[in-house]
C-alpha positions as CSV (number, residue, x, y, z in Angstrom):
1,X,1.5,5.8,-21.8
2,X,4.3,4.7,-19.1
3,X,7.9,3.6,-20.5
4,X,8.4,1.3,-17.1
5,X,5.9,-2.1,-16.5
6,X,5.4,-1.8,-12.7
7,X,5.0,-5.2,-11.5
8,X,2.6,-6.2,-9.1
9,X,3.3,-9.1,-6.6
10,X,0.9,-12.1,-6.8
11,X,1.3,-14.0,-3.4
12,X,-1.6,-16.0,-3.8
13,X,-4.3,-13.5,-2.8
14,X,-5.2,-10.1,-3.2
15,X,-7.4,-7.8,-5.4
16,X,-4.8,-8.2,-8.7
17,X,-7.5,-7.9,-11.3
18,X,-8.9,-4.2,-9.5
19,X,-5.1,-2.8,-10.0
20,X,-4.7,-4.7,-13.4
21,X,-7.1,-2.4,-14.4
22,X,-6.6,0.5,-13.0
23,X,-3.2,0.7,-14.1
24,X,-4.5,-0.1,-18.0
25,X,-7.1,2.8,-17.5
26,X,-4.2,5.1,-16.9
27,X,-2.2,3.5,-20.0
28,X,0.7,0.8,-17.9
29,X,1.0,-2.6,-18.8
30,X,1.9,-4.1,-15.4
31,X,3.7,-7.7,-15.5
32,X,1.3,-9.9,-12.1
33,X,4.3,-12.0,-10.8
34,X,5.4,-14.4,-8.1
35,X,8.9,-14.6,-9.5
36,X,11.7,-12.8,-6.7
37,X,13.9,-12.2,-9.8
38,X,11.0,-10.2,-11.6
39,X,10.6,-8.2,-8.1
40,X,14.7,-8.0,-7.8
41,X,14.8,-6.1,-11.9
42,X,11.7,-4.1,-11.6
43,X,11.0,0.0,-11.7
44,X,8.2,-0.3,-9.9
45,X,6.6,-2.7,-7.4
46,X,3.2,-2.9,-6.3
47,X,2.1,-4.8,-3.1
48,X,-2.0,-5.1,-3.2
49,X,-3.7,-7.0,-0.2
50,X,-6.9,-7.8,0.7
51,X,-7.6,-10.6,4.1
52,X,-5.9,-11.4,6.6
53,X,-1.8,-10.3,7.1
54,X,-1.1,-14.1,8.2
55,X,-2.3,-14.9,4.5
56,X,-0.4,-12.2,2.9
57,X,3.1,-13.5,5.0
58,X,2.6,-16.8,4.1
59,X,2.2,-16.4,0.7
60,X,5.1,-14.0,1.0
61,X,6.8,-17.0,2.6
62,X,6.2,-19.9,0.6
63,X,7.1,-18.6,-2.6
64,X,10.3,-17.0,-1.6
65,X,9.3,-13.2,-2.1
66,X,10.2,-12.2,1.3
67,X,13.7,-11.5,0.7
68,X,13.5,-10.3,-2.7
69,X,10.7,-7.7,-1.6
70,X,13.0,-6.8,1.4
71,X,15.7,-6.3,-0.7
72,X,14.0,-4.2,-3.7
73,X,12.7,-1.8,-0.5
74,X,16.2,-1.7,1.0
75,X,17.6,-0.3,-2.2
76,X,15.5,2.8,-1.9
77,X,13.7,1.6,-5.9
78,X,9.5,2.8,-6.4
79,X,7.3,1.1,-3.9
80,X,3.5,1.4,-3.5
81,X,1.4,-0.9,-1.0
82,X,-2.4,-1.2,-0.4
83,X,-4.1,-2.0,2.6
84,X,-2.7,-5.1,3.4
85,X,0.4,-4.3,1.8
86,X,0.8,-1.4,3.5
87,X,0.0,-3.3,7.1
88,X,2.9,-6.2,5.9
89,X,5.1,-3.2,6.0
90,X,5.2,-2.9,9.8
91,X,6.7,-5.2,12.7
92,X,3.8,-7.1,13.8
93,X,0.1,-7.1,13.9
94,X,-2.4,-7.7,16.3
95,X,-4.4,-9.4,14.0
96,X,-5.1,-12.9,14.4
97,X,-3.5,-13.2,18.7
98,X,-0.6,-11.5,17.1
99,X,1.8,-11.6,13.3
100,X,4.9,-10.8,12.7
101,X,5.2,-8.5,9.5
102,X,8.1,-7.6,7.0
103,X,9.6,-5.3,9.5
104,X,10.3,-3.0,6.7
105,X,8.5,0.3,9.5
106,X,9.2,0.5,13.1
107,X,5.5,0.5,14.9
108,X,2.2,-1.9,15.1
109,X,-1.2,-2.7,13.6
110,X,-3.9,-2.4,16.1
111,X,-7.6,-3.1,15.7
112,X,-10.3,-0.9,16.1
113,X,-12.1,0.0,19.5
114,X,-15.0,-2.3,20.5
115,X,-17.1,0.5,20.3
116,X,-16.8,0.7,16.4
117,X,-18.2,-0.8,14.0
118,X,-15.6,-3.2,11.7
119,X,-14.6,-3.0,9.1
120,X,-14.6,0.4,8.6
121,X,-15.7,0.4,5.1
122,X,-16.9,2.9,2.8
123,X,-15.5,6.3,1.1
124,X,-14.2,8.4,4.1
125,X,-11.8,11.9,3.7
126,X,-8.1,11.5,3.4
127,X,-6.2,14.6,5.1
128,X,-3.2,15.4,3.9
129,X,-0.6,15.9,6.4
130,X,2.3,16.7,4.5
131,X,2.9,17.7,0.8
132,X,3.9,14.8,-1.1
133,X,4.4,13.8,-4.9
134,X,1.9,11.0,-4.4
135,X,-1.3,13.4,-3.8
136,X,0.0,15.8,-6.8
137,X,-3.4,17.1,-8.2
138,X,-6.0,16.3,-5.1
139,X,-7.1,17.8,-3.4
140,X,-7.0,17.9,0.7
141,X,-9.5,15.7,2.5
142,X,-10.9,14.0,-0.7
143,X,-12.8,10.7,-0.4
144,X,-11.3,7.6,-0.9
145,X,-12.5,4.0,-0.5
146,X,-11.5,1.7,2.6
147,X,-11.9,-1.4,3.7
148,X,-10.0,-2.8,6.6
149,X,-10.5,-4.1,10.6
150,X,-6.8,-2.5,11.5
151,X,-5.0,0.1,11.8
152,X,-1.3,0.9,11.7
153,X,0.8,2.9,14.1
154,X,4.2,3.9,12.5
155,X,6.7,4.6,15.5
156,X,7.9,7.8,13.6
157,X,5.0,10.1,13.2
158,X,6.7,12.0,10.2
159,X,6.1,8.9,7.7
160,X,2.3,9.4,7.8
161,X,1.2,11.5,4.7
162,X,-2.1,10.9,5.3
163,X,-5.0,11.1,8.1
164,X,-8.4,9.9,8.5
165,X,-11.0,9.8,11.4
166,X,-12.8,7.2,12.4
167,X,-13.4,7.0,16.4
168,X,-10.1,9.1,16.0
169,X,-7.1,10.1,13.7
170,X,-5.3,7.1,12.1
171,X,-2.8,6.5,9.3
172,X,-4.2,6.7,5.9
173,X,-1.0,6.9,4.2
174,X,2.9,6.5,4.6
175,X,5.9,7.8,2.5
176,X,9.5,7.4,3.4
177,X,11.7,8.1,0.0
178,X,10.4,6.2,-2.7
179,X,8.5,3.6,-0.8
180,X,4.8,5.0,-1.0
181,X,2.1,3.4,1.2
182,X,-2.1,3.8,1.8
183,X,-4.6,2.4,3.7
184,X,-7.3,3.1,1.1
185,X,-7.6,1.4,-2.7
186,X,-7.1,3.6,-5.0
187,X,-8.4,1.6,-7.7
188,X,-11.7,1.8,-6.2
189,X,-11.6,5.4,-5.3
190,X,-12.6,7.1,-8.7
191,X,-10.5,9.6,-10.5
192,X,-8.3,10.4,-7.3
193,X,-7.7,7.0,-6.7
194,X,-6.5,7.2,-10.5
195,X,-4.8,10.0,-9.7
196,X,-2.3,7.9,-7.0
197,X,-1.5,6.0,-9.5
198,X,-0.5,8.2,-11.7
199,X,1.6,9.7,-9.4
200,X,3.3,7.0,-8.5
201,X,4.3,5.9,-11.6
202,X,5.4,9.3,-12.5
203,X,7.6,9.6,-9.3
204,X,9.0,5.8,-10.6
205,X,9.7,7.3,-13.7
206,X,11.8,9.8,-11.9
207,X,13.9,7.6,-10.1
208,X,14.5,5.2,-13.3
């Protein structure tokens, strides 16, 4: 059982109900909110995201979580996004003729070559490209379940954690202090999907 109630952001979309439960299999109680101040007090934030990264600003947007996201992030406290919310993390997208994102990494979303087939979706192997807290307990090049059209570039090739190939290398997974991002869901990746977040929670822990 976890002392700290991660809270995960509800801006109008996303798989919520997938984490919910994931995160009571492993024994949290996390708080769903679209409330900045329960964002601006909490341990642990979660960013989940499924669609399009127009949908996930504007939800962002209209209920004024923006700033308090940007500002929770600033101040170094547990971060974990997925798939979308690790794309919103970035400066733009060139997803829909072109987004601007939260800014929060320097680099790009990009789409897929033509010549494959989108979305890539399915289980596919996750390399691990450094050691990190996040993986603690799986092992390298494990399955984990994707579903996304995009890709994302990070600038500074040191922040990606994780690899995977599909018509070439991309970025599976990002960590830079205690903000934690993947491309994959780990609440529909089995026990090592469990396993992230676990490990996330127990790095939160850490920092709390």
């Amino acid at each position: 059982m976890f002392d700290l109630r991660p809270v995960i952001v509800d801006y109008g979309a996303g798989n919520l109900r997938s984490v919910v439960n994931a995160l009571r299999f492993i024994g949290a109680e996390p708080l769903v909110s679209s409330d900045a101040s329960d964002i601006s007090r909490a341990s642990a934030v979660i960013l989940p995201g499924v669609g399009a990264a127009a949908c996930i600003m504007d939800g962002l947007g209209q209920r004024g979580l923006k700033d308090a996201l940007l500002s929770y992030i600033a101040h170094n406290k547990p971060f974990l996004g997925i798939c979308l919310g690790l794309q919103a993390l970035f400066e733009a997208t060139d997803e829909g003729g072109g987004c601007v994102c939260l800014g929060v990494v320097a680099g790009r979303v990009r789409r897929f070559s033509p010549e494959m087939k989108v979305p890539h979706m399915g289980w596919n192997q996750v390399k691990q490209r450094q050691l990190h807290p996040v993986f603690e307990g799986i092992s390298d090049g494990s399955d984990f379940y994707f579903v996304h059209s995009y890709y994302c570039v990070p600038d500074d090739p040191t922040l990606v954690v994780g690899e995977t190939d599909y018509g070439g290398g991309f970025c599976s997974a990002i960590a830079r202090g205690n903000l934690v991002a993947t491309q994959f869901h780990p609440e529909k990746s089995g026990s090592d999907g469990l396993k992230v977040y676990i490990n996330f929670l127990k790095m939160a822990g850490e920092v709390c």
